[in-house]
VOMIVEX-267026 format. One record per residue (C-alpha): z, y, x; residue number from 1. Coordinates in nm, 3 decimals. Each point is the difference from the previous one (the first is absolute). Layout:
! residues N
Z  Y  X  NUM
...
! end
This chain:
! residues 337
7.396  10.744  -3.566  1
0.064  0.187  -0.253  2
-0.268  0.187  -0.232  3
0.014  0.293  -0.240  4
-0.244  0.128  -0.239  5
-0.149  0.348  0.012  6
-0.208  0.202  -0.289  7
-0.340  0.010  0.139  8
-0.019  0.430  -0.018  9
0.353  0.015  0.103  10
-0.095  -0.189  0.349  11
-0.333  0.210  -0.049  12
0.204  0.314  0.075  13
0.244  -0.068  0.252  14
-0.296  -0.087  0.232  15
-0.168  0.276  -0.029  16
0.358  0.166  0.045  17
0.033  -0.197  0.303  18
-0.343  0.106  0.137  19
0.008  0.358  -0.050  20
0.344  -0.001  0.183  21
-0.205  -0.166  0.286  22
-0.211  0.306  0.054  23
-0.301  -0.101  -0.258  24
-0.165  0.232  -0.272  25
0.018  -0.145  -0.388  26
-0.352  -0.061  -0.005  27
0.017  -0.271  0.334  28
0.342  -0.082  -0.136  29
-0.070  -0.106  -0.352  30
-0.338  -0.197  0.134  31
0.221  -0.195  0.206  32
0.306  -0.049  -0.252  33
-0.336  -0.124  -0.241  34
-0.087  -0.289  0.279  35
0.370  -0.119  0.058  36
0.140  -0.016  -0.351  37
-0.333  -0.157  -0.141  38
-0.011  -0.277  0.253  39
0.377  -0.092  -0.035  40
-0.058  0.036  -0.388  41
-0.265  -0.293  0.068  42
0.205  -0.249  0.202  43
-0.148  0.095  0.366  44
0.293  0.070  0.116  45
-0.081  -0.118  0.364  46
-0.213  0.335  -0.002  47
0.207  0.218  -0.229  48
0.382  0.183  0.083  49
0.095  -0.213  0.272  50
-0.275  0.139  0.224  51
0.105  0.377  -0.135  52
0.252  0.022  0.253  53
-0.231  -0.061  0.337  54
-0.242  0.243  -0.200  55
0.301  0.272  0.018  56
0.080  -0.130  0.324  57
-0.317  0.125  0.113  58
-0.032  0.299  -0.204  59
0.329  0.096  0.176  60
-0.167  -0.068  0.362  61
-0.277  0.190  -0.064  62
-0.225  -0.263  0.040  63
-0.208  0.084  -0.317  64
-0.220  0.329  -0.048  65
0.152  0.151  -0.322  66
-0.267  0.264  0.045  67
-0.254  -0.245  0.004  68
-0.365  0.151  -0.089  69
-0.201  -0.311  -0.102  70
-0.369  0.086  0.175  71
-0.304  -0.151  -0.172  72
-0.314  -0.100  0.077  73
-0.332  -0.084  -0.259  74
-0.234  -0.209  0.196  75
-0.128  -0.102  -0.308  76
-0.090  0.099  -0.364  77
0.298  -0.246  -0.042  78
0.198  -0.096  0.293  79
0.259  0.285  0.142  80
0.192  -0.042  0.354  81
0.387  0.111  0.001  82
0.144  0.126  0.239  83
0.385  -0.060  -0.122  84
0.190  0.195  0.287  85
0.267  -0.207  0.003  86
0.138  0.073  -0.347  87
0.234  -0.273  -0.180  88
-0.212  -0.264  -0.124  89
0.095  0.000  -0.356  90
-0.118  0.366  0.026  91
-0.345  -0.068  0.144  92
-0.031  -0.336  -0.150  93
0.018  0.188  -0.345  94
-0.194  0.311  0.058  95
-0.280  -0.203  0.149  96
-0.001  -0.226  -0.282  97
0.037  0.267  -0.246  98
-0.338  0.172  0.175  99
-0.172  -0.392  -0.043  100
0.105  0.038  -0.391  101
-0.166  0.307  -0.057  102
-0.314  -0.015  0.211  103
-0.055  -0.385  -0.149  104
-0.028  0.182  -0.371  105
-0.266  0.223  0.172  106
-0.193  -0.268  0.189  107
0.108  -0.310  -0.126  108
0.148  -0.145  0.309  109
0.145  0.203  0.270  110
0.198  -0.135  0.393  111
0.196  0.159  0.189  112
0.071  -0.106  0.384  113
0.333  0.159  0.143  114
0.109  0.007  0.355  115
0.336  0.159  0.121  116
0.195  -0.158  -0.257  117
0.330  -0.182  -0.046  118
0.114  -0.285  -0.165  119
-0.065  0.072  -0.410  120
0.252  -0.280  -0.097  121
-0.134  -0.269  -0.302  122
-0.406  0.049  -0.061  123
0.052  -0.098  -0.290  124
0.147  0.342  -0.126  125
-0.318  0.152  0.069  126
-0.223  -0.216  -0.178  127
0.212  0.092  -0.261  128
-0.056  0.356  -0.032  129
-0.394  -0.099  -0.068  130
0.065  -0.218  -0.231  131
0.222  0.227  -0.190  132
-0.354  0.167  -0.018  133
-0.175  -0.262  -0.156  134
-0.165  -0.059  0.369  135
-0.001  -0.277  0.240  136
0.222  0.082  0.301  137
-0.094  -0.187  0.345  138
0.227  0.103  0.332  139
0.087  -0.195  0.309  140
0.162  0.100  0.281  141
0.054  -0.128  0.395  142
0.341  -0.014  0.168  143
0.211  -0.028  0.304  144
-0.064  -0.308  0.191  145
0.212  -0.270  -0.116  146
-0.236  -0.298  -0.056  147
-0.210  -0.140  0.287  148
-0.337  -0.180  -0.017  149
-0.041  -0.341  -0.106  150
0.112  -0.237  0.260  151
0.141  0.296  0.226  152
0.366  0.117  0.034  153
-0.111  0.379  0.101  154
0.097  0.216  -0.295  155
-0.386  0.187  -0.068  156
0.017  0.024  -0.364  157
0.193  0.161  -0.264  158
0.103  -0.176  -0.359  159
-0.268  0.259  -0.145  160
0.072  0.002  -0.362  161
-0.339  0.010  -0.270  162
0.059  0.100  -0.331  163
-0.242  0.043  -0.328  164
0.159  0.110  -0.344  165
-0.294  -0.082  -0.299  166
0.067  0.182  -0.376  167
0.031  -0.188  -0.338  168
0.010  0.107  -0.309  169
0.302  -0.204  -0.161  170
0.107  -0.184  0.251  171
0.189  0.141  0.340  172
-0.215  0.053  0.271  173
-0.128  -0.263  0.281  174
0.216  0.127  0.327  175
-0.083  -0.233  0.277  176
0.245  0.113  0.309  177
-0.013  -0.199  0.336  178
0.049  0.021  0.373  179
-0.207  -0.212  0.230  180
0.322  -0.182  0.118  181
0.125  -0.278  -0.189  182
0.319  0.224  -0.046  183
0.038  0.398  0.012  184
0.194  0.161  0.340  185
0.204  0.153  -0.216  186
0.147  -0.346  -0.182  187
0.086  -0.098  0.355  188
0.225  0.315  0.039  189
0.128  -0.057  -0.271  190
0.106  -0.371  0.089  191
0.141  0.153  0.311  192
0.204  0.262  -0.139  193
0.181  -0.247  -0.265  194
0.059  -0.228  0.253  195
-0.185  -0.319  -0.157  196
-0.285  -0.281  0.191  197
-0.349  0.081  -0.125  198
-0.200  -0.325  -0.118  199
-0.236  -0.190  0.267  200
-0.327  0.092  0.001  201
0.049  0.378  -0.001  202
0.012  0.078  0.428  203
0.002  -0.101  0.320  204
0.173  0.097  0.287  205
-0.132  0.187  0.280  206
-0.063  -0.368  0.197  207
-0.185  -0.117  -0.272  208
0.231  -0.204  -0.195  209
0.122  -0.036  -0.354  210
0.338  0.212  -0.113  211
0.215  0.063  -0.324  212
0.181  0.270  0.237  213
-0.125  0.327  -0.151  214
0.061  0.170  0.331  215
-0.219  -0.194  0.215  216
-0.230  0.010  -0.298  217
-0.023  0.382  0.064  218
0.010  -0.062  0.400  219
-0.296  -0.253  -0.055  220
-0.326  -0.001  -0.258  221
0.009  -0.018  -0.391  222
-0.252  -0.266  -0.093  223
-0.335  0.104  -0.190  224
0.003  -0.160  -0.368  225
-0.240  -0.296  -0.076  226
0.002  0.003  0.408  227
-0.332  0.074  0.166  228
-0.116  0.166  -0.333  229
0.269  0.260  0.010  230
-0.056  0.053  0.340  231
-0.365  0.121  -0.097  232
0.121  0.194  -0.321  233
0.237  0.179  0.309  234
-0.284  0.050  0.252  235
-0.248  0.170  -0.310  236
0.233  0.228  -0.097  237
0.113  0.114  0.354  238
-0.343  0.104  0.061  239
-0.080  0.119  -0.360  240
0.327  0.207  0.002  241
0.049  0.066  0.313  242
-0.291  -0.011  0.250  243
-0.270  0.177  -0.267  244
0.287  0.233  -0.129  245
0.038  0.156  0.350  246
0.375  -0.147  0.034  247
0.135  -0.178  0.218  248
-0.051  -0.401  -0.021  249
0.174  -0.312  0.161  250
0.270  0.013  0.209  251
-0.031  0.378  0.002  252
0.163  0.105  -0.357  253
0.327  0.147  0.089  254
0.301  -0.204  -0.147  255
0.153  0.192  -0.302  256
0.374  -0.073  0.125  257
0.014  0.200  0.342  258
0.223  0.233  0.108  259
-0.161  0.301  0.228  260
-0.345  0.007  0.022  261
-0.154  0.305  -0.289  262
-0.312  -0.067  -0.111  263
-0.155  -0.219  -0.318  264
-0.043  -0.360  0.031  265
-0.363  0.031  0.012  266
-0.012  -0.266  -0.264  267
-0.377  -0.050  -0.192  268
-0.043  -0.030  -0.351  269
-0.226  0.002  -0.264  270
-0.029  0.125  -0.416  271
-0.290  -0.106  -0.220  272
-0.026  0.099  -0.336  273
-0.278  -0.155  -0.251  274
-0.040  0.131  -0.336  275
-0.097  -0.330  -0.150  276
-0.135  0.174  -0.391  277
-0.269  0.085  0.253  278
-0.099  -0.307  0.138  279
0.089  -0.239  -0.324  280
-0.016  0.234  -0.274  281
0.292  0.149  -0.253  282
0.064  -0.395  -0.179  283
0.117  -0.080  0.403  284
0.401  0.050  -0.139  285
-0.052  -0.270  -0.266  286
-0.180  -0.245  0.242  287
0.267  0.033  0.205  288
0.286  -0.047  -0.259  289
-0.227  -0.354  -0.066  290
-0.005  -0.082  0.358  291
0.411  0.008  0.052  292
0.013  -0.182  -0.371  293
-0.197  -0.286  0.127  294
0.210  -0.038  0.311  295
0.322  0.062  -0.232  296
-0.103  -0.279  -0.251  297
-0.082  -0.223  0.288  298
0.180  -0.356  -0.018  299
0.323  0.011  0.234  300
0.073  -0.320  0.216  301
0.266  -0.047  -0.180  302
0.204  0.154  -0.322  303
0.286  0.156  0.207  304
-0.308  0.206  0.176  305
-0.097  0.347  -0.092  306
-0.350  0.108  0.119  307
0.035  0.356  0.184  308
-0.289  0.204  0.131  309
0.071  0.285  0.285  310
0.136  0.299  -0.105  311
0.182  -0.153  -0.342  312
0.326  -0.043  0.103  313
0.013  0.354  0.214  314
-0.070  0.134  -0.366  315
0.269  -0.225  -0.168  316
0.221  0.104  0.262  317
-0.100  0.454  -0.037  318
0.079  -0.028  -0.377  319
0.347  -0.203  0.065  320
0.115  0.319  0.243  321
-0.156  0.208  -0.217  322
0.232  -0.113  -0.303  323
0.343  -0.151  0.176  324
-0.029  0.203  0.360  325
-0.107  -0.044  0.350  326
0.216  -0.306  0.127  327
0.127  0.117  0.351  328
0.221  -0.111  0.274  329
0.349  0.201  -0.095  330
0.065  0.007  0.402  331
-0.377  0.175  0.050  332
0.027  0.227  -0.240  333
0.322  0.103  0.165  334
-0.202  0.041  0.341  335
-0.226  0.225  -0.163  336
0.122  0.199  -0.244  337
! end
């Protein structure tokens, strides 16, 4: 396949181009143009611009609310309930998170629980934006069913992603960015689409039994990572996210590819913000700068290994595209612009 490189405002612009022909304001359009070019600009690209088009796709099939009014909630000094009338998640996902940001300088840590939501794409992004702050951003989300219980072959559980994004001072931040499958849906997909086996381990089929087909993978159950331990991360966040959020839970989140039926996915999810000077004191930066040293200077097993922590290499990765372009498939790009 081949690739072309894109300046990172350049691609900036023709998606909020692309947007605003769609029907969106600048405001909604820019937010989500912010989401996709960062996340391709990091490497994610299994959540970045080729998941645009299905985004479009449903823009076009008015199966988003591009009028959405986001209703809250305070039943607490610090914990708000969002209502996010089924508004792109990117939109909601940021406003909500935004609203964490600002209340957590006020009260020092601040949740918000959202119902009537749609798929927000990598967590990751969000955590992000509070750490850009200087704050410690916590979100997790629940899915469509795609994973079943441990032991079972009925599909009960999503691959509910957790994220947490924790500010340095000299060093890049800790992002930590997982689902509670051993591999995320959309990796799967993306198997499927270019035609290629996924590795053993990943799925079952709908009987119950091994595949490297990544179309009975979809037809059966994703497997939960470190097995009945991911199947408990899944479980706590379906009823964190979903069942306490007032959203739908289990089998009952609406699949984001489907063709007629209006409405939002009903997915759950959740955005904590901590402001961690408040809790540790102002010298927290620098204690954290000596934390990622010590795991930097560790001793690797060997001298061709280079010790990582999460969140380094999306980092290395932002300040490549940032200086050489956003690498892209030439053919996608084609698609969408």
């Amino acid at each position: 396949m081949e690739n072309i490189n894109i300046p990172y405002n350049e691609l900036r612009d023709l998606t909020v181009s692309l947007l605003k022909s769609k029907g969106l304001n600048e405001f909604d359009s820019s937010v989500i143009a912010d989401y996709f070019i960062r996340v391709e600009a990091m490497g994610i690209k299994t959540h970045g611009y080729t998941t645009l088009k299905s985004h479009i796709n449903k823009i076009e099939n008015n199966q988003y609310n591009l009028n959405a009014v986001i209703q809250t909630k305070r039943v607490m000094d610090s914990v708000l309930v969002a209502d996010s009338d089924n508004s792109i998640g990117m939109i909601s996902a940021t406003k909500l998170m935004n609203i964490c940001i600002q209340e957590a300088k006020n009260h020092g840590m601040y949740i918000v629980h959202c119902n009537n939501a749609n798929t927000f794409g990598a967590a990751s992004y969000y955590c992000n934006l509070a750490v850009q702050s200087g704050l410690i951003g916590i979100t997790f989300s629940n899915s469509p069913a795609a994973m079943a219980p441990w032991g079972g072959i009925d599909n009960l559980l999503g691959t509910n992603p957790f994220s947490i994004g924790i500010p340095s001072n000299n060093y890049a931040p800790f992002i930590f960015d997982m689902s509670s499958s051993i591999v995320a849906k959309s990796k799967i997909n993306s198997a499927r689409i270019e035609g290629k086996k996924i590795p053993e381990g990943w799925a079952i089929d709908s009987q119950g039994n091994p595949t490297i087909d990544p179309l009975e993978a979809i037809k059966g159950s994703l497997l939960p990572v470190g097995e009945h331990k991911g199947y408990g991360i899944a479980m706590m966040i379906d009823i964190m996210a979903g069942l306490l959020s007032g959203a739908a839970f289990q089998s009952k989140v609406k699949k984001f590819y489907r063709e007629s039926d209006e409405g939002s996915m009903n997915v759950g999810q959740v955005f904590i913000v901590i402001d961690p000077v408040r809790i540790y004191g102002e010298n927290f930066y620098n204690k954290m700068d000596e934390y990622l040293e010590n795991i930097k200077a560790s001793k690797p097993i060997n001298k061709y290994s280079n010790i990582r922590y999460p969140g380094e290499h999306l980092n290395l990765r932002l300040k490549c595209s940032l200086e050489s372009g956003i690498e892209m498939n030439k053919k996608l790009f084609e698609e969408l612009f």
